[in-house]
N, C-alpha and C positions, 0 to 999 in steps of 0.2 A: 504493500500500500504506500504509497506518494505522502509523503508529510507535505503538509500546506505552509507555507511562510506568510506571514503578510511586512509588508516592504515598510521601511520609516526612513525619510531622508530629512537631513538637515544638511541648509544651505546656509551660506554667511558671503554676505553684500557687503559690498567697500559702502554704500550709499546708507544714512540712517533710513530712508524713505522707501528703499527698493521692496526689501520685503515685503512690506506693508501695500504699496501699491500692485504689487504681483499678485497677495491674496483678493484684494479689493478687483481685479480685473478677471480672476476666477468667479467670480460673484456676481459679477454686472454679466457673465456669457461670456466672457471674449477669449475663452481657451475652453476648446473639446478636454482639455485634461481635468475640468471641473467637474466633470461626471464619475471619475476615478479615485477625490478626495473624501476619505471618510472623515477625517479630523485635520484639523492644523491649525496651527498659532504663529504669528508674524512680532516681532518681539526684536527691541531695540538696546544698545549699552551709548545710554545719555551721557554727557558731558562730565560728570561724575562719578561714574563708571559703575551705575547702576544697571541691574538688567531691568525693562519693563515692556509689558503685553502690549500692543498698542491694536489689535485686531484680532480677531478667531474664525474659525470658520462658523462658529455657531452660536446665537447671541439668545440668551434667557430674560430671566423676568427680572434678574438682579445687576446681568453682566454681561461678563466675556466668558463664556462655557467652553471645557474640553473636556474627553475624556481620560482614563485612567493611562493612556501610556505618551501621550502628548504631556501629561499634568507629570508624570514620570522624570519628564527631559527634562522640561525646563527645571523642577528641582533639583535635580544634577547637576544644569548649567549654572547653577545660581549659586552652591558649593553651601560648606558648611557657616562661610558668616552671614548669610542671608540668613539660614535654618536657623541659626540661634540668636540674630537680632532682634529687636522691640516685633512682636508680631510677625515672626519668621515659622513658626510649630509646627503651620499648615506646610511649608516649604521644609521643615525638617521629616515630616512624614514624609512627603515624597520621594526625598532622598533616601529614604528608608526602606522602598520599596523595591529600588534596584539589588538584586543579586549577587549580580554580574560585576567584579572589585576589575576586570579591566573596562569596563565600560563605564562603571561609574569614574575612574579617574580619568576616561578620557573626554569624561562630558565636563568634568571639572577644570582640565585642562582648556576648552575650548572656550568655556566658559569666561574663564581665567586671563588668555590671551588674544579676546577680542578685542580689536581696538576701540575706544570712543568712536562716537559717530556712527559706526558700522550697524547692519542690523541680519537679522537672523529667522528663515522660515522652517517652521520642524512638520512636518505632514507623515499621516500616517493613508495610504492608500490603499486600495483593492489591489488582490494578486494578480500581477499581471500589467499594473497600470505605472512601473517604477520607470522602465524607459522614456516612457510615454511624459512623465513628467520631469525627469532628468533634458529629456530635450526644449524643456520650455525654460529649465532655471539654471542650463551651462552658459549658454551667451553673456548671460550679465554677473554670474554668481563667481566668487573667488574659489572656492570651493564647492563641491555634494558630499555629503557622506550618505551612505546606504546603508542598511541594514537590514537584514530577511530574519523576522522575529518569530522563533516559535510558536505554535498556537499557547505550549501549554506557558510560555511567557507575558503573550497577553492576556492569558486569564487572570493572573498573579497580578499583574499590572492594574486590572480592572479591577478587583476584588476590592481596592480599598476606594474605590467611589470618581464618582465626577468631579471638578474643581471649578468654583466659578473664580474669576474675579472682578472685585465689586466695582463698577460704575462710577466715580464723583458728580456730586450732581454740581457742577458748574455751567451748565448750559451748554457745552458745546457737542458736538457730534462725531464720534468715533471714527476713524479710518474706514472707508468699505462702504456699499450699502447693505442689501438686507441679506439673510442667510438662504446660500446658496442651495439650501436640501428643500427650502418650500415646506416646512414644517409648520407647527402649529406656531411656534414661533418665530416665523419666518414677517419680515419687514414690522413686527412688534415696535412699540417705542418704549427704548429703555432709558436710565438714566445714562448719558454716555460721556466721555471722557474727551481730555484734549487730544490730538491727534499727534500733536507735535511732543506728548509728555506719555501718555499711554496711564497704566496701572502699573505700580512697584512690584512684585515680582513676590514679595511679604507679602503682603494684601492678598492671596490665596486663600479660598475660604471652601469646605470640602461642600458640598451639594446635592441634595435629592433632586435633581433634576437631570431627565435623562439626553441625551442625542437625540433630535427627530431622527435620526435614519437607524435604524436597524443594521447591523455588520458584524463578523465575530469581533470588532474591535470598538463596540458601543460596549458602556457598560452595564 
């Protein structure tokens, strides 16, 4: 019998904006490779060498929603002084959840040695759909990494829940427009965040709220 992999790439842009506008152009239509994204998160390191979420592929009632192995990465990339900062717990969970001591040191590494300014897309796709999206984010991206993840590794990854992160209600409106799955919360109005600052990376809040799309990699 064929063990099934499902594919997770992270890309890292010279640009703070590229990410972010490459998920937002998956969402408005303008790449067939939107049909193949089951999660992803577009996530920036500000001037201060913070990391923060600045768009997802799936927007809730409080936020910016992913699931269990998107919510995985970025707590990886975020390393241990995120996790144990003022309101870091949620981000030390997640790093909690990784296994894998080379993979989590290498998401810390990358984490680690991004430069200011730069930004970062993690997508978790359907089998099958990794070339398909690596040819949409080589042209512009410094990098791809790829990964073919176990099933029984996404289970583990899911098992400790969805993650939102929460909205500031300052009036402005988020990176993107509406979510790309046509869900029940799909073009919703949430409270949303500045575009140019995103959500801190802390700010992680775990969530009952599920993915519209059904996938072995919802949770």
């Amino acid at each position: 019998m064929i063990a099934h992999t499902t594919p997770l790439l992270i890309a890292v842009f010279p640009q703070q904006e590229a990410a972010g506008e490459l998920l937002m152009a998956c969402k408005d239509g303008g790449s067939a490779v939107a049909a193949g994204i089951v999660d992803a998160a577009a996530l920036v390191k500000d001037d201060v060498a913070r990391l923060r979420v600045t768009d997802t592929r799936h927007r809730g009632r409080r936020g910016l929603v992913v699931g269990g192995v998107v919510a995985t990465v970025i707590g990886g990339l975020a390393g241990p002084v995120v996790a144990t900062a003022a309101g870091g717990r949620v981000v030390g969970g997640l790093r909690g959840r990784l296994r894998s001591a080379p993979l989590k040191f290498e998401l810390l590494a990358l984490g680690d040695e991004l430069p200011e300014g730069s930004s970062l897309l993690v997508a978790v796709v359907e089998p099958g759909w990794a070339d398909e999206l690596r040819g949409l984010l080589d042209p512009t991206a410094l990098f791809v990494l790829t990964y073919e993840l176990r099933q029984a590794v996404v289970d583990e990854l899911n098992r400790g829940g969805n993650v939102t992160f929460p909205c500031s209600a300052n009036g402005a409106r988020p990176a993107g427009g509406g979510d790309l799955s046509g869900g029940a919360d799909a073009g919703r109005a949430v409270v949303p965040v500045q575009e140019d600052v995103g959500v801190a990376v802390s700010a992680a809040r775990l969530t009952d709220e599920l993915l519209p799309r059904r996938s072995p990699c919802d949770a």
